[in-house]
C-alpha positions in Angstrom: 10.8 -11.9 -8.1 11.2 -9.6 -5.3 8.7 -6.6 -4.3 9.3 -3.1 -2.6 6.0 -1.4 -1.6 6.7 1.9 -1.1 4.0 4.1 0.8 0.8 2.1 0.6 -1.3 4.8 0.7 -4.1 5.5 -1.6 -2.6 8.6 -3.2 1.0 9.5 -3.5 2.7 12.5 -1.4 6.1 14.5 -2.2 8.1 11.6 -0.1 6.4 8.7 -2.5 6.8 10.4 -5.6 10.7 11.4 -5.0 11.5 7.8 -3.6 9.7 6.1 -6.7 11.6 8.7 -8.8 15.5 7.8 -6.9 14.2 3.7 -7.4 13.6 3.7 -10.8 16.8 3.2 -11.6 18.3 0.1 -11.1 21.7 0.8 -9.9 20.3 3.1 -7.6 18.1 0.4 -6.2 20.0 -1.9 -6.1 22.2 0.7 -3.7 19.9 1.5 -1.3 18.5 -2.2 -0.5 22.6 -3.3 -0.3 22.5 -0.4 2.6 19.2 -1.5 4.4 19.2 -4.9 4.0 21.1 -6.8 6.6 24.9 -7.9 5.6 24.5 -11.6 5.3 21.8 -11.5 2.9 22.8 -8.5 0.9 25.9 -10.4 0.0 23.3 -13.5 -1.2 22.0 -11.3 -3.3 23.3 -11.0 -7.0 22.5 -7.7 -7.8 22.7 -7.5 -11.5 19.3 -9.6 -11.8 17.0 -6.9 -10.1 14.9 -5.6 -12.9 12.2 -4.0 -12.1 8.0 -5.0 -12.7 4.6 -3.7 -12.9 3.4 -3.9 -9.7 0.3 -5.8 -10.7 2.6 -8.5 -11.1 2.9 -9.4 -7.6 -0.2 -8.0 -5.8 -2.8 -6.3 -6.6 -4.4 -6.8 -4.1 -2.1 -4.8 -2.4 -3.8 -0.8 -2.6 -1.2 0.8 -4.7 0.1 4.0 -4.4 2.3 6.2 -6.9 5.6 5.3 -5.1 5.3 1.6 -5.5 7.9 -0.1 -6.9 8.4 -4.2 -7.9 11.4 -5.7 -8.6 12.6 -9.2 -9.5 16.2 -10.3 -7.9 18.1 -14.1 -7.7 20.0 -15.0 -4.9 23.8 -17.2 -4.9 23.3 -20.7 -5.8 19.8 -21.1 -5.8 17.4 -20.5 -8.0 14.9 -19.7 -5.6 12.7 -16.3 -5.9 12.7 -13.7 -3.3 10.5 -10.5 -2.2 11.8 -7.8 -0.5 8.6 -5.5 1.3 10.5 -1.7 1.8 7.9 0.1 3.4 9.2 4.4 3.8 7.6 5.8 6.5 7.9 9.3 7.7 5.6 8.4 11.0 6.2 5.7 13.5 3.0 3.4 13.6 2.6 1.0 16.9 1.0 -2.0 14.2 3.6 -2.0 11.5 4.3 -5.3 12.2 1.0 -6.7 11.9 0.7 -4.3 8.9 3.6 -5.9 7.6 2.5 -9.7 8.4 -0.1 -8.8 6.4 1.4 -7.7 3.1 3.6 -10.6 4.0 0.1 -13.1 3.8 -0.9 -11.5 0.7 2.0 -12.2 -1.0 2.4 -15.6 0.2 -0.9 -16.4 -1.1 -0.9 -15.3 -4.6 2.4 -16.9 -5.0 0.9 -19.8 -4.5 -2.4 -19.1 -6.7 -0.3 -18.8 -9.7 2.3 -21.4 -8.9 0.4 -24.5 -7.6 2.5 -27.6 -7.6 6.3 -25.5 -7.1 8.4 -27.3 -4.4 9.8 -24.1 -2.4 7.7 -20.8 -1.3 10.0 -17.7 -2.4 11.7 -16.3 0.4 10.0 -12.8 2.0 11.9 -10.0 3.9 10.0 -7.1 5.2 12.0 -4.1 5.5 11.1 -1.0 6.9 12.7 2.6 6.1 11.9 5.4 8.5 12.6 9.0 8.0 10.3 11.4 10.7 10.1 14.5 12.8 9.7 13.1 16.1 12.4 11.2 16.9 13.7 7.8 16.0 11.6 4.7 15.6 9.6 3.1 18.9 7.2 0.9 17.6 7.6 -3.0 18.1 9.5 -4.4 15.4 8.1 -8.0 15.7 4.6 -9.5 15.4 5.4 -11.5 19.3 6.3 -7.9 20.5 3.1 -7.2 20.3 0.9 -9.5 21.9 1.7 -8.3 25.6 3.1 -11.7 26.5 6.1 -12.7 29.2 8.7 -13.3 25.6 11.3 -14.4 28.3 9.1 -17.0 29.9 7.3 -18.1 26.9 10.9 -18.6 25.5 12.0 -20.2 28.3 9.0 -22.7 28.7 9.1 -23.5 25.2 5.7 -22.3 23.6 6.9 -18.7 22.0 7.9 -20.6 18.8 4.4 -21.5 18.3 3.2 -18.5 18.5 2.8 -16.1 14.9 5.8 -14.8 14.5 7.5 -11.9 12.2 10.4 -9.3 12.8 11.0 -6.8 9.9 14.1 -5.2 9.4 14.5 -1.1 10.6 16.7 1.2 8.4 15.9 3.8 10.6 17.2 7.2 9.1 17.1 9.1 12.3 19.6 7.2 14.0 21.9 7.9 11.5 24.7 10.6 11.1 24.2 13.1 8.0 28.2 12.1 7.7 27.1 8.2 7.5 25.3 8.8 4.7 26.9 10.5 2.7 29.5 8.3 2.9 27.2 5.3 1.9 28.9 3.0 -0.9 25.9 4.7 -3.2 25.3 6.7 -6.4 25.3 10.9 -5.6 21.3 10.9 -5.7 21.3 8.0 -3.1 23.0 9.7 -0.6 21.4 12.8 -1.0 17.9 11.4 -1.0 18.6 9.5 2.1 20.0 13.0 3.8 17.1 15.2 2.9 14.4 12.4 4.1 16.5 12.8 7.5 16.0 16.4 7.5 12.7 15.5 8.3 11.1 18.8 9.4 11.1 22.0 7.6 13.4 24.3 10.3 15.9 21.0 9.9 15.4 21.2 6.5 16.5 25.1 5.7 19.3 25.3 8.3 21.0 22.1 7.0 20.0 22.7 2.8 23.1 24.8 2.3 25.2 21.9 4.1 24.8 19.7 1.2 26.0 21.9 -1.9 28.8 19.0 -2.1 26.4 16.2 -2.7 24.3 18.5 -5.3 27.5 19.1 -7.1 28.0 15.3 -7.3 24.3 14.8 -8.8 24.8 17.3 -11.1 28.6 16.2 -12.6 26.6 12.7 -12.8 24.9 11.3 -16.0 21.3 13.1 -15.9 22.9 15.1 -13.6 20.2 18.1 -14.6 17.5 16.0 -14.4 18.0 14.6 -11.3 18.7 18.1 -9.8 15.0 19.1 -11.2 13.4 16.0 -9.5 15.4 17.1 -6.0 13.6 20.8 -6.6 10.5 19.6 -7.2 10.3 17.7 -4.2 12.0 20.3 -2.1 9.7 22.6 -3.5 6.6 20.3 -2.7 7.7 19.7 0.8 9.1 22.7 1.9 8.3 26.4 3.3 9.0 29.4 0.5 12.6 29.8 2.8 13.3 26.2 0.9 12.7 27.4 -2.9 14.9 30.8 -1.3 17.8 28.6 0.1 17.1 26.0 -3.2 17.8 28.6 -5.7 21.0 30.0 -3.1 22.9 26.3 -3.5 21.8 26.1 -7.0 24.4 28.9 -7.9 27.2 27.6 -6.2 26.8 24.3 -8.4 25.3 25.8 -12.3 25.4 29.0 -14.3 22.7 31.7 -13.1 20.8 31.0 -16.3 20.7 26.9 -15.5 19.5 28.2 -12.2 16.5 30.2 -13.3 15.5 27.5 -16.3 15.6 25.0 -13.4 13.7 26.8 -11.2 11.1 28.1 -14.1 10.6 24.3 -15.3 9.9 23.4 -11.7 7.0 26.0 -10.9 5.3 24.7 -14.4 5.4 21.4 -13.8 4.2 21.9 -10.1 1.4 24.2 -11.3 0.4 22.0 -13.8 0.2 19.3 -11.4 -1.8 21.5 -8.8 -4.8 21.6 -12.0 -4.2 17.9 -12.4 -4.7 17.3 -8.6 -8.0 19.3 -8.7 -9.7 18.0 -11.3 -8.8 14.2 -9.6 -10.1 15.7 -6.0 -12.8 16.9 -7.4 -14.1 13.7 -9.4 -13.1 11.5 -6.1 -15.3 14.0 -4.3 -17.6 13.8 -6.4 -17.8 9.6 -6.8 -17.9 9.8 -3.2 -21.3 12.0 -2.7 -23.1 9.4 -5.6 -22.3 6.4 -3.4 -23.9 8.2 -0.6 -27.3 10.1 -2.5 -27.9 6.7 -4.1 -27.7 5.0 -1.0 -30.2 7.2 0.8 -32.6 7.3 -2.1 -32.8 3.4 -1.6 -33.2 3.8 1.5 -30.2 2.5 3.0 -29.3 3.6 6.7 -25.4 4.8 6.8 -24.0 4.9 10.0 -21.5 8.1 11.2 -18.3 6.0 10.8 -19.3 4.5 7.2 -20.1 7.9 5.8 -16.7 9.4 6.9 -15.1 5.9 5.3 -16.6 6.9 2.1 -16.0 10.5 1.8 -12.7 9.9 3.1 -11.7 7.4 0.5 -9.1 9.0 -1.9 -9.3 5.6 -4.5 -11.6 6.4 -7.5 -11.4 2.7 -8.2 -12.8 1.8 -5.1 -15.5 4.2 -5.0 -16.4 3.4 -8.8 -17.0 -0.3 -7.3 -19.0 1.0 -4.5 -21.3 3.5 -6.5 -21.5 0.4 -8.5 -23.1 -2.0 -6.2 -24.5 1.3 -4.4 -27.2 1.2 -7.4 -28.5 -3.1 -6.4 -27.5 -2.8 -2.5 -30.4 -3.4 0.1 -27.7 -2.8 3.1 -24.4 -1.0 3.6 -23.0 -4.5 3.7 -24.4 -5.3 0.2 -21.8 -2.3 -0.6 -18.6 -2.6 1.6 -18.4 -5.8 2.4 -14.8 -7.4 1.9 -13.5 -4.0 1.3 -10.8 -2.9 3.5 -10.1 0.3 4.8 -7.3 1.8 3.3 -3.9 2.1 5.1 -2.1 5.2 4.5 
């Protein structure tokens, strides 16, 4: 079985939602990791068993977000199972390594909850995919990297390889040429996913939109084609300034009919207003949840320091505050209510 976490945030964003949407499909998938993963183990890979999971399925310990994905694949002549952590990120953070050994640890031990007594641990690659607006990637890519250690003389003297160790692999999008990738061995919506996360700020965005009628004429001439088009608005129209929906609409009617156009368009606003209410309503129940944990603790008494109280108003995970308001009602001390909780990583 292998496992791509996509965003591991508590809620989902117009990057999380769009990615989940291109991933869903398994050809498409199956695409996209044969880019980012490295050669040699791509070609390991048999790609017609990746079939995709509930997430539940291999952590849920793991704090899910809308854009995570599971998938199970095989590899060549073994029958051994493999996961494959694909973290998006649209920042560069310093610890994704250690955020990475992590999700790494947590997946190595439920494997081996549910699978006492098997011979051979599946095989974990942590891989991460970066799209942001600052640049390309600069944070240490390996677990060593970060302890602030001689690596040369620790190689040399022959203690590194007892130290924790863990490199993931960087797709890193802004590195790469708009051409590059859109001449990636991948279905149209692939391609032109991968160019719009590069286009990673909005002015980059709306001079370069127009730039890619060619790949929009290639979604829409594939199966779905109008489909996928609507799920490329709707994130464009999430993510970008009123100049995108002007420029959006613009390359629209180089590729469909003016009446496609304005459907398109009209079935995008709706379904983004709709979501909007939908949004509210959640924020306000989270809000809320958030507020009972806190009167209940104060009416029992129950001293909440500065940095808790932000913690719990700014958790966005109604399931997590429904277990804190829970044990909010029998605690005698914060600790009584967040202890073994995590913070949430966004």
């Amino acid at each position: 079985m292998a496992r791509l976490v996509l965003g591991a945030s508590a809620m989902s964003g117009p990057h999380d939602r769009f990615i989940r949407y291109v991933l869903e499909h398994s050809e498409r998938a199956a695409a996209l990791l044969r880019t980012v993963l490295p050669p040699g183990l791509a070609a390991r890979v048999r790609w017609s068993t990746l079939r995709g999971h509930p997430t539940a399925l291999v952590d849920s310990s793991i704090r899910e977000s809308q854009g995570d994905l599971s998938f199970s694949v095989r590899l060549r002549g073994s029958s051994r199972q493999a996961f494959i952590l694909l973290e998006h990120q649209s920042r560069v953070e310093r610890l994704m390594a250690a955020r990475m050994r992590r999700y790494v640890s947590r997946l190595l031990e439920r494997w081996e909850q549910q699978h006492r007594g098997t011979r051979h641990q599946p095989l974990i690659l942590p891989v991460v995919l970066y799209h942001g607006p600052h640049g390309p990637w600069t944070a240490p890519r390996s677990v060593e990297a970060l302890l602030d250690i001689p690596l040369e003389e620790a190689r040399r003297e022959g203690w590194l390889q007892h130290l924790l160790r863990l490199e993931y692999v960087l797709y890193d999008l802004m590195t790469r040429g708009e051409q590059e990738l859109k001449t990636l061995a991948c279905p149209p919506l692939v391609k032109l996913a991968l160019v719009l996360l590069r286009l990673a700020n909005p002015q980059a965005l709306n001079g370069r939109l127009m730039q890619q009628v060619d790949l929009f004429r290639q979604v829409y001439a594939s199966p779905h084609g109008e489909r996928d088009l609507e799920a490329v608005v709707h994130y464009l129209r999430e993510r970008g300034t009123e100049v995108t929906g002007e420029v959006t609409q613009q390359l629209l009617g180089s590729v469909m009919r003016e009446q496609r156009v304005e459907a398109l368009m009209w079935t995008v606003g709706q379904r983004l207003r709709a979501e909007g209410r939908k949004q509210g309503r959640k924020e306000g129940r989270i809000e809320g949840r958030a507020d009972g944990v806190l009167r209940i603790l104060a009416a029992r008494g129950v001293r909440v320091d500065d940095a808790s109280r932000q913690r719990i108003l700014g958790c966005r995970d109604l399931t997590t505050l429904d277990r804190w308001f829970d044990r909010a009602l029998h605690a005698h001390s914060l600790s009584d209510v967040l202890a073994s909780e995590e913070v949430a990583v966004e």
